[in-house]
MIROKOL-824809 format. One record per residue: y, z, x of N, C-alpha, C in turn. Coordinates in pm, whole numbers, plus 50000, padded with zeros to 5 digits. Each point is the difference from the previous one (the first is absolute). Layout:
REM residues N
YZXYZXYZX/...
REM end
This chain:
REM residues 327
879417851259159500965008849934501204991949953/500325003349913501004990049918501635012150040/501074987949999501215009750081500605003749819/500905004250082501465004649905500864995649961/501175000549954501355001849937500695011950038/500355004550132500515016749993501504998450041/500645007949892501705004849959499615008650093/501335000950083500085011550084501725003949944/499935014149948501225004349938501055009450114/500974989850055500565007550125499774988150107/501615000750048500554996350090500275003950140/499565008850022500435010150101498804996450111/499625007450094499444994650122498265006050010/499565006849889499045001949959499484992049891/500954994749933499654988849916499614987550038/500924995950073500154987950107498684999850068/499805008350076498505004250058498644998449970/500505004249860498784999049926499434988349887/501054992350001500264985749979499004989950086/500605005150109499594989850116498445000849990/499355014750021498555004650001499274993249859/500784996349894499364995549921499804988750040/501364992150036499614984250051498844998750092/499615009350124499115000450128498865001549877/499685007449888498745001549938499944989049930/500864990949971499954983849925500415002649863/500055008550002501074999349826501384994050000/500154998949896501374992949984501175012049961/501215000950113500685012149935501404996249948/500285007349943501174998049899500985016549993/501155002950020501175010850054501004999349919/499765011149905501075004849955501265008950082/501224991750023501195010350063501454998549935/500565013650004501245000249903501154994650081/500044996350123501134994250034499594982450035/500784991949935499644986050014500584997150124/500455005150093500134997050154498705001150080/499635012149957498335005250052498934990349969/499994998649865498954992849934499994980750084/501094994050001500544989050041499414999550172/499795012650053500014999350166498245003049992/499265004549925499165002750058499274983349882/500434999849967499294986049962500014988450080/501295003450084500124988250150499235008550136/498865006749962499825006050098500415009650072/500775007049985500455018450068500775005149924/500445015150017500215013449960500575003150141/501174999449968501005001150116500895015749938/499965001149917500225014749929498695010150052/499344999449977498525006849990499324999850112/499924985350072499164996850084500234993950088/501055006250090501364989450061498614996750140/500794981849976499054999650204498294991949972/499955007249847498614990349994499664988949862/499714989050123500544987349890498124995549908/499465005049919498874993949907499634987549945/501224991449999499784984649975500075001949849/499584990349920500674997049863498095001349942/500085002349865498745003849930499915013549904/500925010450019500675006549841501004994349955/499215003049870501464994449899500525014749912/501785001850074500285008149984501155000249883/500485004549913500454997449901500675014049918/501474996949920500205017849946499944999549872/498774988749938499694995549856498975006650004/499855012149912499145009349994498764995449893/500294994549929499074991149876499784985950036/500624996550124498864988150057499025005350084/500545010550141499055005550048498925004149941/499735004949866498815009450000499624987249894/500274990849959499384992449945498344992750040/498605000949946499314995550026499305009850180/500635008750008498995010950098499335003049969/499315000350108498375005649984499915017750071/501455003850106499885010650032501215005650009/501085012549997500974999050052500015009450104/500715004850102500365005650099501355011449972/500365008749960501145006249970500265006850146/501244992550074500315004550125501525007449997/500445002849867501145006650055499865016950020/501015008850018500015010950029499975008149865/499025009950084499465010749865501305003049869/500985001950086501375006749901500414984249901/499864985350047500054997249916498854991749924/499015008949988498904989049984500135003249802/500155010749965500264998749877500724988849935/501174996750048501054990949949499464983750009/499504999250120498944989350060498994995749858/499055009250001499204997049914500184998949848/501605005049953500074998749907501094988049978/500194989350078500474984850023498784995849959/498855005450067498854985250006499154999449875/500615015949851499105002849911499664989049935/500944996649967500084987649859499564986650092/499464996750104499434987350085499235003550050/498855011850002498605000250063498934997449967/499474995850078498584989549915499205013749971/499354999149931499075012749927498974997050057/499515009950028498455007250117500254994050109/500874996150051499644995850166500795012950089/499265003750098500475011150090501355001850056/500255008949977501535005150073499965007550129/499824997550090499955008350142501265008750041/500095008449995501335011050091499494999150123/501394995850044500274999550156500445010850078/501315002049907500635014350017499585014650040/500305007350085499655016550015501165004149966/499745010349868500715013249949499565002849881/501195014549993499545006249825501594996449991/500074996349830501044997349959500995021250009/500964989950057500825013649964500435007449886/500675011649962500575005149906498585001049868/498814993449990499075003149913498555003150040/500114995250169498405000150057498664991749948/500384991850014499404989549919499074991050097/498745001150000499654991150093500094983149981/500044991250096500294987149951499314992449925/498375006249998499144990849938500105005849810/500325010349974500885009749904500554986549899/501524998550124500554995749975499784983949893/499114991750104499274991149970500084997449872/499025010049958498625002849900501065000849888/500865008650011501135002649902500754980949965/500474998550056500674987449972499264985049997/498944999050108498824989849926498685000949947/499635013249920498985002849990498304988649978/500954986350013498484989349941499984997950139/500735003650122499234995050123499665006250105/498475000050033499465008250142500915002350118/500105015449996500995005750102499215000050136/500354994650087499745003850200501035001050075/499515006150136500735002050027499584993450179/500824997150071499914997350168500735008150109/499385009550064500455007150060499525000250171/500845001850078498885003750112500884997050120/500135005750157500465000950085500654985550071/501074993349952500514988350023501744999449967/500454995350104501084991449991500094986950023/501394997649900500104987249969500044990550069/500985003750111499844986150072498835000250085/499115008850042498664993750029499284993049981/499995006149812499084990249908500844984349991/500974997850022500924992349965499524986750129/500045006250127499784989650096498514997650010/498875008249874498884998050036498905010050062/500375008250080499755013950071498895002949946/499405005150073498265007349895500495012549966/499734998249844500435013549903498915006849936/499695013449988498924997449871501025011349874/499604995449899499945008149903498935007449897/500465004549881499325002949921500094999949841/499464988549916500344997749878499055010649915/501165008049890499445012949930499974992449834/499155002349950499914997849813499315015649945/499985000149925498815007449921499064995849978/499944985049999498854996049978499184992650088/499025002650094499264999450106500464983150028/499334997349850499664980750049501624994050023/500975002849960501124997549999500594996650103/499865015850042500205003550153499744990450114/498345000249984499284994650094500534980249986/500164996449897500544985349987501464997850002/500915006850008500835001950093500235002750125/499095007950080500144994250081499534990450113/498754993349899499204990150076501034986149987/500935001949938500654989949963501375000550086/500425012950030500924998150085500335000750151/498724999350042499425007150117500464982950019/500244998750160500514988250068499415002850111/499964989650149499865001450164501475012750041/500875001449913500265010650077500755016649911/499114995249838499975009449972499255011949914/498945008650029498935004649965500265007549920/499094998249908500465007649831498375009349960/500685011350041498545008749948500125003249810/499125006849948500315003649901499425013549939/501055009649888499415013849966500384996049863/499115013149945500745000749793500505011850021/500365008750107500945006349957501275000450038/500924991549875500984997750015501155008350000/499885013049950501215009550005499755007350169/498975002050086499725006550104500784986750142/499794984949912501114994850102501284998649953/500365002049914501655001449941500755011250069/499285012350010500065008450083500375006250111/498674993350125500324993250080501454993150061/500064987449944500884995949969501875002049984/499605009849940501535007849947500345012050074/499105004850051500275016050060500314993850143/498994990150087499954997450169501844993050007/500984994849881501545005650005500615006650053/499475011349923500975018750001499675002750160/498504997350047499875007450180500134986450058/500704990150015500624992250055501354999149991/500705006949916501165006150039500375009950040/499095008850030499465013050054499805000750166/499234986349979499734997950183500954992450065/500694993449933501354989550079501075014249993/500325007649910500635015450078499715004050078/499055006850040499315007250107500204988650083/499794989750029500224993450139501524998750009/500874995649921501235001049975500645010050054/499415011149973500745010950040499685008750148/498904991150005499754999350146498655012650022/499635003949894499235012250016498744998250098/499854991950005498464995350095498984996049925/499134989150074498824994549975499135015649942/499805010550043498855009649944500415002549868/501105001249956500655002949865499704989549915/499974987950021499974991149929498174999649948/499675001050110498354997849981499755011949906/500545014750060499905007149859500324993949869/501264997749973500434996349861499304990949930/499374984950074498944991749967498585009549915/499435004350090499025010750011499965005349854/500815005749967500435012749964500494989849814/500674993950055500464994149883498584989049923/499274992050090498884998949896499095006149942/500305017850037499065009049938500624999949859/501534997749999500615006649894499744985249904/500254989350032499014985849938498685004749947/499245005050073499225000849934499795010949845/500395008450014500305014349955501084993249864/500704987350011500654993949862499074994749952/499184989250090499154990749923498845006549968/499505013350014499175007349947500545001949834/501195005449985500085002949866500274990249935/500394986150042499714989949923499014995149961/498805000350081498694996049994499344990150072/501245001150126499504992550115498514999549996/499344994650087499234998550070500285005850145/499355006050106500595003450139499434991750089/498904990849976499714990850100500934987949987/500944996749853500554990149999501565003350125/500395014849926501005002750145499924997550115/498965003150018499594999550149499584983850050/500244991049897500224991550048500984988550034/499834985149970501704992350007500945002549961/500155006149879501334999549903500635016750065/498905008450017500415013950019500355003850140/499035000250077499685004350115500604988250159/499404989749915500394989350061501554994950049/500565002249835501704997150007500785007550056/499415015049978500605008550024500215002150178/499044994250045499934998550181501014990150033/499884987149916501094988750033501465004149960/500395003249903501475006149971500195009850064/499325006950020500865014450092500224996950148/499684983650035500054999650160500334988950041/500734991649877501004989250049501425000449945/501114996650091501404996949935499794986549899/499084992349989499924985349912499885009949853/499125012149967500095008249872501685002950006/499804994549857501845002349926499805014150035/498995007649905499935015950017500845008050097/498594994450104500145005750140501454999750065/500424989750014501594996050017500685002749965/500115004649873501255010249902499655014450046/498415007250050500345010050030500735002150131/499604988150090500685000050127501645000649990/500334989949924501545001750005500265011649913/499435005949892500445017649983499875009150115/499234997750066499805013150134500584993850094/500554989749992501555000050122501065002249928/500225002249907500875003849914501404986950003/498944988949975500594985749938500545000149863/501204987850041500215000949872499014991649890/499685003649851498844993749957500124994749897/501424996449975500704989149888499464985950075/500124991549865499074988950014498874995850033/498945007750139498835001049986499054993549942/498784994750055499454993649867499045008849928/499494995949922499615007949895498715004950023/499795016150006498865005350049499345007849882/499034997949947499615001449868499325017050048/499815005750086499435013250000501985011049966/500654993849994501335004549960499665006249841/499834989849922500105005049874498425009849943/499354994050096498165003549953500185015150087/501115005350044499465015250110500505010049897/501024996349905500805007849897498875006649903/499494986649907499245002249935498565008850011/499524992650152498765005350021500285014850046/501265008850056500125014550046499945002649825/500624989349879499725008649879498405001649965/499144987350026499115003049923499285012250094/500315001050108499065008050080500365015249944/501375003149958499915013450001499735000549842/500114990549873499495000949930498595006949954/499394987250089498035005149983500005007850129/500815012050034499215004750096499504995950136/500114993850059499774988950099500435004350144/499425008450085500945006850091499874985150084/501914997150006500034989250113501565000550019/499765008750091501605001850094500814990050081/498844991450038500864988550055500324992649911/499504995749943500884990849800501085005850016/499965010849964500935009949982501334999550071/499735002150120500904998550123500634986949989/499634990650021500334988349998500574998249886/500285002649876500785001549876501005004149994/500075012650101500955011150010501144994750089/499604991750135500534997050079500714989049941/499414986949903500224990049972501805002549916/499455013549922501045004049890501385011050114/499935001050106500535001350076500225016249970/498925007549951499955013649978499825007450151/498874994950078499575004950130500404993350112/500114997850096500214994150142498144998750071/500114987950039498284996050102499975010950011/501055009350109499325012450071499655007849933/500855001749870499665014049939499074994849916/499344987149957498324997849911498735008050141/500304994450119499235003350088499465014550058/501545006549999499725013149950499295007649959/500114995549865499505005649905498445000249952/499834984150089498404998849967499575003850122/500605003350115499405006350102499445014949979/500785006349868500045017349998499305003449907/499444986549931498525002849883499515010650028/499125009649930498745005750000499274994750063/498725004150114499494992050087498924996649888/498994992150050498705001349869498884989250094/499055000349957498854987850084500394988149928/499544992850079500454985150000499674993749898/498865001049941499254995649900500525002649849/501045012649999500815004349888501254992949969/
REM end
C-alpha cells in the first residue's frame, strides 16, 4: 500500500490526535493552525494548549501557511469545529488539489441554516470526494495511542472502504459505511444528549434518570436520522449508538461537562467549546419543522436558551402522554 500526504486542517486536540494516527499509519502529516504559537509547539512535539502533559516527539509539520499545507496532498483531514468549518474551507478553496478526499472530522449541523457538513463541503469544493470520520473517541486517548475504533463514511462504498484501510493503525481501527448522512447524524445529535446527561448528573437527579434520558434520547436519534435517510443499523452503531454511550458518561466530553457545570449552576463563560451548544438550537428547529416528535432536542434547546430550568424540562417530560415504548 502506498502512503499519503495528509493536511490535517486544525490545531486543536482532535487535530493533533489525528495527526499523530496518521504518522502511527506511516503517512506523512502536515497541520494547518491559525495561531503561530500553536503551530510552532506542535511541530517541536506537543500541544500544551490542547494537549497539555502529553509530549509526541517531532514528525508533524505544523504550519499557518494554508497554500503550503495543502500543497501536493493526497488527503485532507478538516478538524476544526462544525460552526467554523464553513470559513475553514473557504481559506483552503483557491489551494485544493482537485479530486483528492476531504474527510470531516467535525460533529454538527451548521447553525442558523441546518446545513449538514458534508452539504457544506459539496457547496464550496464541489471537485473533491466528501467523507467523513466519526466514532466513539477522545482525543487524548487517540493521542497517547489507546485502542480506538472508528468509522470512515463516503457515499461511495470503495472510497470508504480505502480510507479506511489506510488509516487504520496498531491502535486505531477504521471500519467503513456509504452512508454518510446516517453518520453525520449520529455524530451531531450524541452533542445535544450529552449535554442533557452532564445536567441530569449535575443536577444531581440520579443515575436512573440519566439512563432514561440516554435511552430515550437515542430513540429520538433515531426518529431524526430516519427522516434524513439514515440508515438504523448505521445508528446503532460507532458514530451513533456507540458515541452516544461514550459522551453521555465521561467529564473528558466537552458536551458532557458543560452540561455538568449547567446543572450545578456554574458559571459557563469561557468554557471550552461544546459543539452540541449550537447543533441543539437548530436541531429542536429542524425537528419541529419536519414533524419529528423529539422533546428532549427540544428540552435541551429550551434550557440552553434559558427559557426552562433542568427541573422544569424534567417535568415536563415526566407528564408526557404515556404510550408503548416502541412509539
Amino acid at each position: 500500500m502506498s502512503f499519503y500526504s495528509v493536511t490535517v486542517l486544525g490545531g486543536g486536540a482532535w487535530g493533533t490526535a489525528l495527526a499523530l494516527s496518521m504518522l502511527r499509519a506511516g503517512h506523512k502529516a502536515r497541520l494547518w493552525a491559525r495561531n503561530a504559537e500553536d503551530a510552532a509547539a506542535i511541530s517541536a512535539g506537543e500541544n500544551p494548549r490542547y494537549l497539555p502533559g502529553i509530549e509526541f516527539g517531532e514528525g508533524i509539520e505544523a504550519t499557518t501557511d494554508m497554500e503550503a499545507v495543502l500543497d501536493r496532498a493526497d488527503c485532507v483531514l478538516a478538524v476544526t469545529p462544525a460552526q467554523a468549518l464553513r470559513e475553514v474551507l473557504s481559506l483552503a478553496q483557491g489551494h485544493m488539489p482537485a479530486n483528492i478526499p476531504l474527510v470531516l472530522c467535525a460533529k454538527g449541523i451548521e447553525g442558523g441554516t441546518g446545513t449538514l457538513l458534508s452539504a457544506i463541503a459539496g457547496e464550496i469544493l464541489p471537485n473533491n470526494p466528501v467523507a467523513a470520520l466519526s466514532g466513539p473517541s477522545f482525543a487524548s486517548d487517540v493521542a497517547k495511542g489507546l485502542p480506538t475504533a472508528v468509522v470512515v463514511a463516503a457515499r461511495e462504498e470503495a472510497l470508504a472502504a480505502t480510507l479506511a484501510l489506510r488509516f487504520s493503525a496498531a491502535n486505531l481501527r477504521c471500519y467503513s459505511t456509504d452512508d454518510l448522512i446516517g453518520v453525520e447524524i449520529g455524530g451531531a445529535l450524541k452533542n445535544v444528549f450529552a449535554i442533557a446527561a452532564g445536567a441530569i448528573t449535575g443536577a444531581g437527579l440520579g443515575a436512573s434518570a440519566q439512563a432514561a434520558m440516554v435511552t430515550r434520547g437515542f430513540v429520538e436519534l433515531r426518529r431524526v436520522g430516519a427522516a434524513f435517510g439514515a440508515r438504523p443499523e448505521t445508528l446503532m452503531g460507532l458514530s451513533g449508538l456507540g458515541d452516544l454511550l461514550l459522551t453521555c458518561s465521561s467529564a473528558q466530553s466537552r458536551n458532557f461537562a458543560y452540561g455538568l457545570a449547567l446543572g450545578r449552576g456554574e458559571n459557563l463563560a469561557g468554557r471550552p467549546l461544546a459543539e452540541g451548544v449550537a447543533t441543539a438550537a437548530i436541531a429542536a428547529r429542524i425537528a419541529r419543522e419536519r414533524g419529528i416528535d423529539a422533546p428532549i432536542i427540544g428540552a435541551v434547546a429550551q434550557i440552553l436558551e434559558r427559557a426552562i430550568t433542568i427541573r422544569e424540562a424534567v417535568a415536563a417530560l415526566m407528564s408526557r402522554p404515556l404510550r408503548t415504548e416502541a412509539e
